[in-house]
N, C-alpha and C positions, 0 to 999 in steps of 0.2 A: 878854271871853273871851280866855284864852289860847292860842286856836288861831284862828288867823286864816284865813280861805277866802281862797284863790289865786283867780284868772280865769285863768293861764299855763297849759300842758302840761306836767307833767314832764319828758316827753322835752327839749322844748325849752327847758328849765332847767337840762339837766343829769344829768338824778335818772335812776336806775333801780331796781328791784328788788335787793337783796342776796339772795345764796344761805342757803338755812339753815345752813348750814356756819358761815359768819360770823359775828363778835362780836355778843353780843346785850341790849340793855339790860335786858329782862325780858320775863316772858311772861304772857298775858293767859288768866286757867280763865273759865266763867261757868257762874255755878248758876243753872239757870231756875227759875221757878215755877210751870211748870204738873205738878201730881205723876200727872196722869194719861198720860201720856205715857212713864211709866216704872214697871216694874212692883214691887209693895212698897212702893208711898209714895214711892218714889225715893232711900229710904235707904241701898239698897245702889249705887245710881250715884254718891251721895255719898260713900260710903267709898273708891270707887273714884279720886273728882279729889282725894281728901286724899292715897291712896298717888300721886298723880302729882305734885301739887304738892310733897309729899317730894323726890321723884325730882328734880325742876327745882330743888328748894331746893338739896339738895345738892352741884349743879353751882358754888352760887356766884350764878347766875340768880336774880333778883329776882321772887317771883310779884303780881299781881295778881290780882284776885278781883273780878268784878262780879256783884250779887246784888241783886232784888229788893227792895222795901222789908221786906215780910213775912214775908222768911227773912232778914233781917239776924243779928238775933242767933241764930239756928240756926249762921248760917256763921259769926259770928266763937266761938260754942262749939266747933263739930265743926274748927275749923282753930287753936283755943288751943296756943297752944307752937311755935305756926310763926309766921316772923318773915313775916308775908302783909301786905298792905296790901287793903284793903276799900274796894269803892266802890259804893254803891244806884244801880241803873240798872234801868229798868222795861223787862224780857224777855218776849219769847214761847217761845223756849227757849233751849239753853244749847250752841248751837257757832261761837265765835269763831274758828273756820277761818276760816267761813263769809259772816258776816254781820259781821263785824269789819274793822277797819283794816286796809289793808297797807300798811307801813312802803316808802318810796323813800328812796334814799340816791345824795348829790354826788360822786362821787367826788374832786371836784380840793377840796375846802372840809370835807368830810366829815359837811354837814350833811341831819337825816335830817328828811324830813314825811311827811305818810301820805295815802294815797287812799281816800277815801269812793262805793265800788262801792256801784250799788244791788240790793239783797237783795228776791228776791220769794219767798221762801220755796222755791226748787226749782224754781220750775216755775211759780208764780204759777195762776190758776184753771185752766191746761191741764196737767193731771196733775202738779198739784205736792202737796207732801207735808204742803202745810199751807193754811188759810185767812187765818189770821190770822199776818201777818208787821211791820204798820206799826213796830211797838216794835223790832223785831231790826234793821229798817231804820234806826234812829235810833242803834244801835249803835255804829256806828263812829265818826262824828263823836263822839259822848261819848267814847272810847275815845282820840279823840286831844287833847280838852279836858282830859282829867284827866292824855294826859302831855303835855299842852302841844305839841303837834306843829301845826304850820301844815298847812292841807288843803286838798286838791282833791276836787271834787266834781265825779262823772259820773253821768248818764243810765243807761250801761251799767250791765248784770248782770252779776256773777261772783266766783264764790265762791273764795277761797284754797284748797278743795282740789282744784279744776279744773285748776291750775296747781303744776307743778314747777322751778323756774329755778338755773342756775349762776350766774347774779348775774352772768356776763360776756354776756348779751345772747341767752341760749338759753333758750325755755321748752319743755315736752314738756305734750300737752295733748289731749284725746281729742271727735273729730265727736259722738261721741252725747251730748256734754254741750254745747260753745259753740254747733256748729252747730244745737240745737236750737230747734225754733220757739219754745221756751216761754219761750227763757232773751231772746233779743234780734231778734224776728221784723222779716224787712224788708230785713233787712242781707244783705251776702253775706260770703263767704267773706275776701275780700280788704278787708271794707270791720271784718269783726272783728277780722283782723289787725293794721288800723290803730290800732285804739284798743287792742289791747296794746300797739304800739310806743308810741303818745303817751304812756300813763297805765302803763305797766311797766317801759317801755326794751326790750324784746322785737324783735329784727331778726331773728332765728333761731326760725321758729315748727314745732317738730318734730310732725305731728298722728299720734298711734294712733287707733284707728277706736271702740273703747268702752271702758269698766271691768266689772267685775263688780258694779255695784247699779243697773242699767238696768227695773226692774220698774214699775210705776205708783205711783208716791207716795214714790219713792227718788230720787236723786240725778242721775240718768242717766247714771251712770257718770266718777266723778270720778275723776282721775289717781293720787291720793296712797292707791288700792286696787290699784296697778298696778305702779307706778314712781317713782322716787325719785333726785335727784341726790345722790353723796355728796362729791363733788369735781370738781374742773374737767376735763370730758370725761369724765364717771366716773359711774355711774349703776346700780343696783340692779333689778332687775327680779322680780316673781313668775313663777316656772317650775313646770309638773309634767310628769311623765312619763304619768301616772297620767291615760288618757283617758275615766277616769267620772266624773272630776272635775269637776263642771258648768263652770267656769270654762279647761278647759283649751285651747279655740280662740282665749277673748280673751289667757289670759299668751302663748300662741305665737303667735299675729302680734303682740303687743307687742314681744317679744323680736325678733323677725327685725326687725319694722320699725327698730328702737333699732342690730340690729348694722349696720344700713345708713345708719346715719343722724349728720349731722356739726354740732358746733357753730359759731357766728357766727366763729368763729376758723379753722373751718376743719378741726378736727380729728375725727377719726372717733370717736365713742364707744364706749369699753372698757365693757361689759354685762355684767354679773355675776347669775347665776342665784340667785336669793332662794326660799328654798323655799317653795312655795304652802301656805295654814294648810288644814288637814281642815275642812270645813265640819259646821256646826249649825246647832240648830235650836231652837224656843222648846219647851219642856219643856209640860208641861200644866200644871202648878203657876205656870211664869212667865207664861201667856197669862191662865191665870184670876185673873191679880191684877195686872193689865194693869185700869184701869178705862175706861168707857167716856168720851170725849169730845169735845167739840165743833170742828172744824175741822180733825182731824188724819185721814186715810183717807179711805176711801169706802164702808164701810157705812155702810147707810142708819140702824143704831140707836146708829152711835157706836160701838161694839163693834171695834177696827181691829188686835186683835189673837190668832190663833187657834195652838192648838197645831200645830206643824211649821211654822211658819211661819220663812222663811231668815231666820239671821243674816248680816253681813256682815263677816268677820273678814277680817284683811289683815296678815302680816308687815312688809309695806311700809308700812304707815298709821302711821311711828312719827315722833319728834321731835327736832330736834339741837338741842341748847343748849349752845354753850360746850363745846364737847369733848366731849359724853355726847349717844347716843345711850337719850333712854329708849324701848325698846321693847316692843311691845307681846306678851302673850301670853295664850292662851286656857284655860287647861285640860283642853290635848287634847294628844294621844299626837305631834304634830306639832312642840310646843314647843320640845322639845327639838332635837330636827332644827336649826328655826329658829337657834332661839339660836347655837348651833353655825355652823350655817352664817354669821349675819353675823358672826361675831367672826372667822370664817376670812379673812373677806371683809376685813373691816375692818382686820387686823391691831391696833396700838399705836395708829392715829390717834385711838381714840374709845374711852370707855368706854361700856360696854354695861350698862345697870339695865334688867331687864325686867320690866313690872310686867303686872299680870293686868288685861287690857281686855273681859272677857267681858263685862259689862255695856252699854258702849258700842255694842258689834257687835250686841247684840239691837236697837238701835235703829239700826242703818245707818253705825256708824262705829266712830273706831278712838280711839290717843292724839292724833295728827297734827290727827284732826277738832275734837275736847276743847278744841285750844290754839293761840294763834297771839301769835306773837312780836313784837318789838319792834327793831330795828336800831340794834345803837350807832356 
């Protein structure tokens, strides 16, 4: 095999985490194959990773594509004419935030390997969002076999979108997701610390208190629905003014906690107010073509999807590759705003392609969730 398993620590190799910001070798989509999981066959969440793997095409950014044996050639028809590379990996579904690699990087050698976190589905049998996770756990490691990356393998649980870092020793990161019993019960507080520092490079652990997808069989509140590093000491936040906004005690103590709060260098973080998205909701048309299935929810007939049930859209849930920020957008009166507002934010540093993640956010996520990078 071309990825060889470590016994060392990262940390104590050298390695840390690189910020999204940074040079990126390529990015990793993955088509799942469970289509009941997604409503319409999942046709329409498919047309959605082709407008993004577009979006990452055109940065420059190299896409990878991991797919099923059984949609193989589904996906190399619906992705022809894009220069993709394709690779069959047996999923249980399809978010390489999540349950995929994450790339550490040498700084003095500049050489990169990746960490093989283990994936219990969310929550594993205590209010996680899924039963069946063995295959998504086997993820990464293929992930870093097919790009030859050397790997460390850990015990701990945690997911790439729990985590936001400057890649100089700062992670921002929220109690209702690591500290939960579900995610790594036993441990305390200081003792998960550690094992960011060892397997991240994490010295600066800045904690907000939840996210907005804290409900039973959702995420418990992942960081990258919240907050977002865009530069060193630099960092994005969801705000609203607007207090019917269900979400609007978690963006405001996010926000305070973030202007109070300094990285491993020492420096105070400059917080920029990200307009919060209007929220939605599942249509009746999208609930009733939602099919029923085995190990996802907790009704008792399978049935895990009902009219008005919340989506979870996020301004903040987007993706930098190589100078472009592709961002995400919903088809709501809110968009615009958005848009708007990061480009103000952003100024020249970043191009801005916003593509429409409504489909995503009916299932609990965003672009950020969809994809996860590669460090060059």
């Amino acid at each position: 095999m071309a990825s060889k398993l470590l016994s060392t620590l990262p940390y104590e190799d050298g390695f840390c985490m690189p910020a999204e910001y940074e040079p990126q070798q390529c990015v990793w989509l993955m088509v799942g194959g469970a289509y009941t999981h997604w409503h319409s066959g999942g046709f329409k969440i498919r047309e959605t990773q082709v407008n993004i793997a577009r979006a990452i095409q055109d940065t420059g950014t190299k896409v990878l594509i991991a797919v099923p044996g059984n949609l193989y050639l589904e996906v190399e028809y619906i992705f022809s004419g894009m220069d993709v590379s394709i690779y069959e990996m047996t999923l249980d579904n399809c978010w390489p935030r999540d349950s995929g690699a994450i790339t550490v990087k040498n700084r003095k050698t500049g050489e990169v390997r990746g960490v093989d976190f283990r994936f219990n589905g969310w929550g594993g049998e205590h209010e996680g969002a899924m039963a069946c996770w063995a295959n998504d756990n086997l993820a990464a490691r293929k992930m870093l076999q097919y790009t030859n990356l050397d790997r460390y393998k850990t015990h701990f649980v945690l997911e790439g979108g729990s985590i936001t870092t400057d890649g100089e020793g700062t992670v921002i990161t929220t109690e209702s997701c690591l500290l939960n019993k579900n995610r790594n019960p036993g441990y305390s507080r200081g003792e998960i610390e550690g094992f960011l520092k060892n397997y991240l490079g994490f010295t600066n652990i800045i904690w907000l208190g939840a996210g907005i997808d804290c409900g039973q069989g959702e995420t418990d509140g992942h960081v990258d629905d919240v907050c977002a590093f865009i530069g060193p000491a630099e960092v994005v936040c969801c705000y609203t003014e607007d207090k019917t906004n269900p979400f609007y005690s978690v963006f405001s103590s996010a926000y305070k906690t973030l202007c109070n709060s300094f990285d491993a260098k020492g420096r105070k973080l400059k917080v920029h107010k990200l307009t919060a998205c209007k929220p939605f909701y599942f249509t009746k048309e999208e609930a009733e073509n939602v099919l029923v299935t085995q190990g996802v929810g907790k009704e008792p007939d399978g049935k895990w999807r009902n009219e008005g049930d919340p989506a979870v859209p996020s301004y903040a849930n987007f993706l930098i590759t190589n100078g472009t920020i592709v961002f995400p957008i919903y088809g709501l009166e809110t968009d615009v705003e958005a848009v708007t507002c990061i480009k103000k934010i952003i100024g020249d540093r970043y191009k801005i392609v916003p593509v429409n993640a409504h489909e995503i956010a009916l299932n609990g996520g965003s672009i950020h969730c969809f994809t996860q990078q590669v460090s060059k």
